[in-house]
N, C-alpha and C positions, 0 to 999 in steps of 0.2 A: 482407548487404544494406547495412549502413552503412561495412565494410570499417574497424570499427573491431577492438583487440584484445579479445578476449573477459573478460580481467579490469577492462578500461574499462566495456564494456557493464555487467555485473554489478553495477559500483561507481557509477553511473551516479545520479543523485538529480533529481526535477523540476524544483527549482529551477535546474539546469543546463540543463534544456531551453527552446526556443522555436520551438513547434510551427507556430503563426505563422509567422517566421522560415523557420520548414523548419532551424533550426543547433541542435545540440547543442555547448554549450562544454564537454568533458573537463575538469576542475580539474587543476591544476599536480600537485597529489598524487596523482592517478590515470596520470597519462602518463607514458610511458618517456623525453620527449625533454621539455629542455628549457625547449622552446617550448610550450603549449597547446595543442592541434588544437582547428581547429574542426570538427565534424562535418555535413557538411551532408547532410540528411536527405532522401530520395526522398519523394515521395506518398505511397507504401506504406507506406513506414515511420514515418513520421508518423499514420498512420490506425492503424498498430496502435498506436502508443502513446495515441492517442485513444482506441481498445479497452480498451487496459489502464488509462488512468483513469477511465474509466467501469466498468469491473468494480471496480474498486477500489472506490467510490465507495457502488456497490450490493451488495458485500460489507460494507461497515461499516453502511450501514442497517439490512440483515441482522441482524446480529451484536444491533446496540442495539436493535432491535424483539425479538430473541431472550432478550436479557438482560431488558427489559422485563417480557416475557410469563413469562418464570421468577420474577422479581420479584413477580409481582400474582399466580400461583399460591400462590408460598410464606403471603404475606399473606391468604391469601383464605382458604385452609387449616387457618391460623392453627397451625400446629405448636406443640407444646409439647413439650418437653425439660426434662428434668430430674429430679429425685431425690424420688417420690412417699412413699417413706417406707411406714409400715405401712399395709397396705390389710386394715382386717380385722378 
């Protein structure tokens, strides 16, 4: 869909894109030629990558409300560890 080469896509970083734009700049360090390509991006493919920063976005919510919730379990719990010594 972007008719770009598939080690570009992969290597690809947000800061390169401008979804706006509709243009994906490939970095000099990613491209076989050159020159830079500029990528200019269809509708479609613009809206998935609006897809994928949006999952993105709501996977690390995720994640920090997960860590969160393990965090105020363990606290709550209040564990103890450690070496009780003779009980007896």
């Amino acid at each position: 869909m972007t008719l770009s080469r598939k080690s570009e896509l992969l290597l690809a970083r947000w800061k390169d894109l401008d979804l706006d734009a509709g243009e994906w700049l490939v970095p000099a360090e990613n491209a076989r030629t050159a020159k830079p390509p500029v990528v200019y991006l269809s509708i479609q493919v613009a809206e998935m990558f609006y897809i994928v920063a949006e999952y993105g976005e709501q996977r690390k919510k995720m994640l920090q409300w997960w860590g969160d919730y393990v965090d105020s379990v363990v606290t709550e719990s209040k564990v103890i560890v450690g070496n009780f010594g003779d009980v007896g």
